[in-house]
C-alpha positions in Angstrom: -37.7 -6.0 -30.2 -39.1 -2.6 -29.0 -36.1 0.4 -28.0 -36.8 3.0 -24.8 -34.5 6.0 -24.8 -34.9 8.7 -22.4 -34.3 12.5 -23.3 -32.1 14.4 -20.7 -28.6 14.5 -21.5 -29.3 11.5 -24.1 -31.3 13.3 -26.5 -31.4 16.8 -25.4 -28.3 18.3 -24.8 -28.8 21.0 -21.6 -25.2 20.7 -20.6 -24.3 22.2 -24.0 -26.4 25.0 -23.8 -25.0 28.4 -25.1 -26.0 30.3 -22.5 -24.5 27.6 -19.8 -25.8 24.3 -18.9 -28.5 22.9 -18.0 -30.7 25.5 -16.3 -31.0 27.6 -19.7 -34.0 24.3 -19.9 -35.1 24.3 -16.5 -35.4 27.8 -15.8 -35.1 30.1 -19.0 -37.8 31.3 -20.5 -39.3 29.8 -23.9 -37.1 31.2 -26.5 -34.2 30.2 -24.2 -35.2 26.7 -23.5 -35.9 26.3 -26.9 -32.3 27.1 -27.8 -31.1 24.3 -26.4 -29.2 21.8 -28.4 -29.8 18.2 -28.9 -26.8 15.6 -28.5 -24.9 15.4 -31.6 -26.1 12.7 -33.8 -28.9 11.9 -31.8 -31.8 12.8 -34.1 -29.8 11.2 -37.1 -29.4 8.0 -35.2 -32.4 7.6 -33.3 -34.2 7.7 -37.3 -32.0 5.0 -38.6 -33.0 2.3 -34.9 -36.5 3.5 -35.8 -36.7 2.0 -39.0 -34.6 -1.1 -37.7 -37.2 -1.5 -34.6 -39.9 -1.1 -37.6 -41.1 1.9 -35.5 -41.3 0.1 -31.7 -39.7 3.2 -30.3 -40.4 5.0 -27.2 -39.0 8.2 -25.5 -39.3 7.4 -21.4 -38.3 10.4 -19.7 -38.6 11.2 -15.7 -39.3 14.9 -14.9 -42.1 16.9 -13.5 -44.9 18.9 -14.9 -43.6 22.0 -15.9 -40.3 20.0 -17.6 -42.7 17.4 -19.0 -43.9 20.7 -21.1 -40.8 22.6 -21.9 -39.8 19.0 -23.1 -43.1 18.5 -25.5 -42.4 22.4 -26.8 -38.8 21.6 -27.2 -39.8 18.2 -29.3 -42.1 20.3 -31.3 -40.0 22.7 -32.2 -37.4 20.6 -33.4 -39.6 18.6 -35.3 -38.1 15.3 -33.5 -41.1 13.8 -34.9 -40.3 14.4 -38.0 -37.1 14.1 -38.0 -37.0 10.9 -36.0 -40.4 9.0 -37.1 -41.0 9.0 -33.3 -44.6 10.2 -33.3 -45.5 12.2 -30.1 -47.9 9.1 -28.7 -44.5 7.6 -28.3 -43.4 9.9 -25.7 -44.1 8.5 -21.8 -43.6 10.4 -18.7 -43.4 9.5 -14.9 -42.1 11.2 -11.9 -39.5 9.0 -10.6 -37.0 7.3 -12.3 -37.7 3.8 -10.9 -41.1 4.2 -12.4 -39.7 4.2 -16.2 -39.6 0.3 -15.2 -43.5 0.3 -15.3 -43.7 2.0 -19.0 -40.9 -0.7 -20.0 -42.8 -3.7 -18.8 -45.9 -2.2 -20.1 -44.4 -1.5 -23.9 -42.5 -4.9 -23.7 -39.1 -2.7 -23.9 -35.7 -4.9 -25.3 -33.1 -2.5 -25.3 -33.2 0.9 -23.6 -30.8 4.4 -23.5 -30.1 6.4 -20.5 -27.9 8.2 -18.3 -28.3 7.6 -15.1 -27.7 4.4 -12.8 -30.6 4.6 -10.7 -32.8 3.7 -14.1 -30.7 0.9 -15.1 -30.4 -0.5 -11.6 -34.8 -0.3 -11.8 -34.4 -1.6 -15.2 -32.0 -4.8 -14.7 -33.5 -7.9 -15.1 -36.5 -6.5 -16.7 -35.0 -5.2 -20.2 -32.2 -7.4 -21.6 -29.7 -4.6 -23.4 -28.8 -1.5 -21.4 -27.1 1.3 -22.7 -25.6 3.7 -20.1 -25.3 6.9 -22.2 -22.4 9.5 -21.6 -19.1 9.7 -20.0 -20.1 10.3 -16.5 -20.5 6.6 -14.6 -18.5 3.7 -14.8 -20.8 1.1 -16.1 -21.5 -2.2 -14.6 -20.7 -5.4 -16.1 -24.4 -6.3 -16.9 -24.5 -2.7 -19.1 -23.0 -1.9 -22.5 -21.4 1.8 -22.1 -22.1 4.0 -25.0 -20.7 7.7 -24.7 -22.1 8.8 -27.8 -24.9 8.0 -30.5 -22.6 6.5 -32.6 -21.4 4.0 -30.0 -24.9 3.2 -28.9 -26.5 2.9 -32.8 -23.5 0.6 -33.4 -24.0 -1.5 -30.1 -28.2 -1.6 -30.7 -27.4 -2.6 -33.6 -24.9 -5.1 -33.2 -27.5 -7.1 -31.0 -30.1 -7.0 -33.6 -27.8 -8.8 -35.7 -27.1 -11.1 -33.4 -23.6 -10.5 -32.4 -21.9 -9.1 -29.5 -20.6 -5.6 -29.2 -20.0 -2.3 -27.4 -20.0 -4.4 -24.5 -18.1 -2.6 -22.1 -17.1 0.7 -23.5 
């Protein structure tokens, strides 16, 4: 069993910037950016599926360049390694979403986290537990909605266990 998660809106949290949303982490400057909070309960949760995956934990995050190092500062400054047992050779990037299905078929990905439906669709039929993060999407059958970290730790979990739940929510 190995768990993907991606960062945007999953793990960092630019929408709940105190400065206003999400461009305080595109476009700020580094003290800004750096400001920026993570989604509540993240780090605490992501710690706890670490030591359940015994560590077989990858971030997977699509962005350019210049995002791909705010989002290494802003990983370094919160101590997410630390804080997660995440080490930074678990973090993968790529440049368009449908490429996170490359890193997942490479790490032998089980269950992964994000946001957005144009992963998941790229990701169907390659990783067997999908977790569409947030309350934005209406999720598809073949995905287990999870609005928050508490609702995904309990559904990853419930499939590690063997039994059946989230589905749906």
């Amino acid at each position: 069993m190995r768990l993907g998660i991606d960062i945007g809106k999953v793990i960092i949290n630019g929408p709940a910037h105190p400065e206003g949303g999400d461009t305080a982490f595109f476009t700020g400057d580094t003290a800004r950016m750096l400001r920026t909070p993570a989604m509540p309960g993240s780090f605490e949760a992501i710690a706890r599926l670490v030591t359940l995956f015994d560590g077989r934990v990858w971030i997977v995050s699509k962005c350019g360049e210049r995002v791909e190092r705010r989002t290494l500062q802003w990983l370094e400054h919160h101590d997410f390694a630390g804080r997660t047992g995440i080490p930074p050779d678990h973090v993968r990037f790529c440049r368009q979403r449908p490429d996170k299905a490359i890193h997942c078929a490479e790490l032998g990905i089980t269950h992964f986290v994000d946001d957005t439906m144009e992963v998941h669709e790229a990701l169907r039929g390659l990783v067997p537990h999908l977790y569409l993060f947030g309350e934005r999407e209406t999720p598809q059958p073949w995905l287990t909605h999870t609005p928050t970290w508490a609702h995904a730790e309990e559904a990853i979990t419930a499939t590690l266990a063997g039994t059946p739940a989230g589905r749906g929510r």
